[in-house]
N, C-alpha and C positions, 0 to 999 in steps of 0.2 A: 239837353233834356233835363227840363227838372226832377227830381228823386224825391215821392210825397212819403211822407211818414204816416198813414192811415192805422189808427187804432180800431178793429174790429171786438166787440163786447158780445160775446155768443153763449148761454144757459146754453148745457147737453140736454141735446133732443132722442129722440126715439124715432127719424125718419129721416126724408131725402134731404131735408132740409139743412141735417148738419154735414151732408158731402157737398151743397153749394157751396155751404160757410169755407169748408176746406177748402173750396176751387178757386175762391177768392182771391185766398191769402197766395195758392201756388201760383195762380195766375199773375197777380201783383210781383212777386219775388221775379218771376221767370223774365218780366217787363222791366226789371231793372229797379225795382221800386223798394222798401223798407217796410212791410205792412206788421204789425202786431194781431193775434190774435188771441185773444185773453176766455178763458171758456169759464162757465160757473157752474154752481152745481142745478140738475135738474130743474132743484124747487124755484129758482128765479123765475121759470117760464109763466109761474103764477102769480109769482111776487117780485116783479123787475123793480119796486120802487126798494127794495132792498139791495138793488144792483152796486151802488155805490159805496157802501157798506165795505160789499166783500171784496171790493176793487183796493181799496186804500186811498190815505189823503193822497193829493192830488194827481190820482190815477191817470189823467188826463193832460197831466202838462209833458209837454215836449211833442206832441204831434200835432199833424197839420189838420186830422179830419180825422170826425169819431163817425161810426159806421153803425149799425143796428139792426138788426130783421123787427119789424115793425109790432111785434108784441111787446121788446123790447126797450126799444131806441127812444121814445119820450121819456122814462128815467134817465137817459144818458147827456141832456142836455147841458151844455155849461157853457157860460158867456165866451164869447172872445175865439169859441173851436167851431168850427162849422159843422152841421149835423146830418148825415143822409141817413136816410133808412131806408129798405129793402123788402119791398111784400114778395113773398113767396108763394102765398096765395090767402086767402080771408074765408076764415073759418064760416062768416056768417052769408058766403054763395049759397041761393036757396037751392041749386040741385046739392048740396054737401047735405043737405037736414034731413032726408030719407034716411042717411047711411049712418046718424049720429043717432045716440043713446040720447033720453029726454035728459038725463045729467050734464051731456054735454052739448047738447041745443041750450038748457038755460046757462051755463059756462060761457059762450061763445057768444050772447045775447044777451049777458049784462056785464058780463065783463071782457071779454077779449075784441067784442065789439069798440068799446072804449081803450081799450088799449093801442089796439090800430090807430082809431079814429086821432087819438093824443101825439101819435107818433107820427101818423100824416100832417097834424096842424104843427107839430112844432120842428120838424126837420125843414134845413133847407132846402133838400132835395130831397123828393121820393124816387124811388127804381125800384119797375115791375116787371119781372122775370120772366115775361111773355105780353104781347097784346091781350089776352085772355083777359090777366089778372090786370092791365092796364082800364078795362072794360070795364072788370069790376070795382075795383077805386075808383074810377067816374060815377059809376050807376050807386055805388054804398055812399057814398062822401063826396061828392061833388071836386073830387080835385083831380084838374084835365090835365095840366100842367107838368105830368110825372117824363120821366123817362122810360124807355124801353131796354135793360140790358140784359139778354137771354144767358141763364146758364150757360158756364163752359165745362166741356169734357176736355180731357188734356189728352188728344189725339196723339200724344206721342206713349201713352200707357196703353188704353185702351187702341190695337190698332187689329187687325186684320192677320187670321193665321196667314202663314207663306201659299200663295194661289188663290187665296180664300179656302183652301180645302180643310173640310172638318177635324178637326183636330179631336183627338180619342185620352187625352191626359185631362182636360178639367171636368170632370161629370164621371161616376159611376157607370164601370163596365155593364153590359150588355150586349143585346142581339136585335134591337129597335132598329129600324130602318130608319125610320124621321126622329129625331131628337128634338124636344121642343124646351124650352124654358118659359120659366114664368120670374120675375125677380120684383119682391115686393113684400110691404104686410099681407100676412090674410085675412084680409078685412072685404066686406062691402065693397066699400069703396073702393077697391083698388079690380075689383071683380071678380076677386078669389072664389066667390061661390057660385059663379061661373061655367067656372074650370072640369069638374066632373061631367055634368053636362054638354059640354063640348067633346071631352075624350070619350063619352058615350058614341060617338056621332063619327070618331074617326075610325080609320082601320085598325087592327091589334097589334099591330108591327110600330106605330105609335107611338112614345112615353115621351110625358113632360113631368121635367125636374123641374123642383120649386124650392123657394128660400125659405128658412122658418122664421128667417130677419128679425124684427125688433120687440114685436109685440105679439102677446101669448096667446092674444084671444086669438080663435081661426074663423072662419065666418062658415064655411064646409068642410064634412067628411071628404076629406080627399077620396079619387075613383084608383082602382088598383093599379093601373096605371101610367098614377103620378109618382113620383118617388123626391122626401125630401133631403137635401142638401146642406141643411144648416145655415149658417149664415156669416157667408166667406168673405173675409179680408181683400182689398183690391184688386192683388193679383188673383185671386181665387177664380173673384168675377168674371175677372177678362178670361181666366182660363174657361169658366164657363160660358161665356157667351162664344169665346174660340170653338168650342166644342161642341153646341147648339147649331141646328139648320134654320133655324129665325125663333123671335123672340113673340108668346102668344102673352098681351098686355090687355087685356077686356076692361082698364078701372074706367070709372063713372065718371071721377072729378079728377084732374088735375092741375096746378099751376103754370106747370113746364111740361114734365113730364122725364126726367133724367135718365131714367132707365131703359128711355126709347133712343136717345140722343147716345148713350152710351152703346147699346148694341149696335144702332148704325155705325157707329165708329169703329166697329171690329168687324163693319163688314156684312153684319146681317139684318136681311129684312124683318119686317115690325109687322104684327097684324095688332091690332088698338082700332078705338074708338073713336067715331068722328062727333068727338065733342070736347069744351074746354079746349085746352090748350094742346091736345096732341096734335090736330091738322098742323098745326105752326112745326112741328119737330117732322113729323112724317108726312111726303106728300104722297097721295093715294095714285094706285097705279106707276109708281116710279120707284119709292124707295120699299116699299110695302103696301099692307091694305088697311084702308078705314072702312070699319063695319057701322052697324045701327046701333044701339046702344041696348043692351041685354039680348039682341040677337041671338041667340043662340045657333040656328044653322047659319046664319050669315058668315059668325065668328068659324063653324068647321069646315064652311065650302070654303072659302079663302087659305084656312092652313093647307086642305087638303091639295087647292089648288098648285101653293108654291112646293107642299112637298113630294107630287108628283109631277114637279117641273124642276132639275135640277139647273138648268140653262135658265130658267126664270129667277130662280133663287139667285144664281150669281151675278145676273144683269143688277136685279134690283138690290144686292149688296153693296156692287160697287158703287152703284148713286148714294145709297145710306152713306159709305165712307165718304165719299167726294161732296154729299150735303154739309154731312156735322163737320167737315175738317172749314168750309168753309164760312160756315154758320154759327156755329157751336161751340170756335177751341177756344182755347185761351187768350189769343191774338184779341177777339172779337170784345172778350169779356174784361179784358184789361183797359182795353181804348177806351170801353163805354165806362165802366167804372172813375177814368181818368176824367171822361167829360164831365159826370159827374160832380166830382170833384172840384173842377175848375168852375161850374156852374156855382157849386156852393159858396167859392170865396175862399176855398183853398189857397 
């Protein structure tokens, strides 16, 4: 087997986006592979054509394939190294401009539009992290020709407490009967403002734990309720989604959707939206439920249904594990990445 040396060039993000970048690199390692990951600071995300800069001279020699998420990866071109980039999803989806400030509708449309646009014309390969986002790089930019390689979760971190049964260590003691989580910004878009309105609509014996994650703005007053968690390191997560009866995801827009794929993979059903890219992660009626999109009692009959069915909960856990182990891990996400690779001239 050949052993590629892939140089990954990743600005820190403020979302799901920089846990792919991470799944990348462990996925690559774990296949036997060499991969670099080189991170920059924040302000690249605005100003990639400064990328090279803060790399150094010849930043780029001695591997086989330079890598990029598509805001990115058109500064990173250079003769002679093959180039992919990576949509994670495109800011300019017109269901995303509801949930965007007029600041960052015109951001997004004069410039991140072209940032993509430059990144899909000059990589050899594009890879879009869901058919979703595949859809949309055809319909934005006319380029069919992309790849499909879905996020991996590394189903040997994330896996399923011992029975599946709920574990009482990652979440905040209480007297809840149903434990719910939410894991996300709280933002619009992710459907955080949502969430009060739905724990209006459940029982009192109820509470969902939520992340205070990346970003400061909240979209709602949280409902009494909800109780926040902060915003926990790896194992944290796992420990919380171990400790959760399923995982309530209401967002709008997604590319992938990681935080669905993730909870499956420890075992618990998903209640989300059937739009974007979730149907791809979660299939309705098997691993969890797809609601209507701002639903609101759709989004409480369905929690309340699996959390007064604990034989349903578990059925549909186990297919969550047995989907993402087989969909979703790292196995999946390395092959295609390789194809990739070897498409480009690797």
């Amino acid at each position: 087997m050949r052993r590629f040396r892939p140089l990954y060039v990743a600005p820190i993000g403020r979302g799901g986006v920089d846990i792919g970048i991470a799944n990348i690199t462990r996925a690559l390692l774990r296949a036997g592979h060499a991969p670099t990951l080189r991170r920059l600071p924040y302000l690249h995300n605005f100003l990639p054509m400064l990328a090279p800069l803060a790399l150094g001279r010849g930043w780029w020699r001695g591997y086989d394939v330079i890598q990029g998420r598509s805001r990115v990866a058109w500064a990173l071109k250079r003769r002679g190294v093959p180039l992919v980039t990576t949509v994670h999803h495109l800011t300019t989806d017109p269901l995303l401009q509801p949930y965007s400030s007029p600041q960052q509708r015109l951001f997004y449309r004069l410039v991140e539009y072209t940032y993509d646009w430059l990144s899909i014309r000059r990589a050899d390969v594009t890879v879009c992290v869901s058919r979703y986002t595949q859809q949309q790089v055809a319909l934005t930019y006319g380029k069919r020709d992309t790849l499909v390689v879905y996020d991996g979760i590394d189903t040997d971190v994330f896996v399923p407490p011992p029975d599946l049964r709920r574990s009482d260590h990652g979440l905040p003691a209480g007297d809840a009967r149903i434990r719910l989580l939410f894991v996300g910004n709280r933002t619009r878009r992710k459907g955080f403002d949502l969430l009060p309105a739905i724990m209006e609509r459940l029982p009192r014996d109820y509470v969902l734990f939520y992340t205070t994650s990346f970003q400061r703005v909240q979209a709602a007053p949280p409902h009494p309720r909800m109780i926040p968690i902060g915003t926990p390191d790896r194992d944290g997560l796992v420990a919380a989604y171990q400790s959760c009866d399923l995982l309530l995801f209401p967002a709008r827009v997604e590319g992938f959707g990681i935080v669905a794929a993730e909870a499956g993979a420890c075992g618990r059903p998903v209640v989300t939206t059937a739009a974007t890219a979730l149907p791809e992660v979660v299939e309705h009626g098997v691993t969890g439920w797809l609601c209507r999109m701002d639903d609101v009692d759709d989004f409480a009959t369905r929690v309340r249904q699996l959390g007064e069915d604990a034989a349903l909960r578990r059925a549909m856990g186990l297919a969550a594990r047995e989907r993402v182990v087989r969909l979703f891990g790292y196995d999946q996400l390395a092959a295609g990445l390789l194809a990739a690779y070897e498409r480009a001239g690797a």
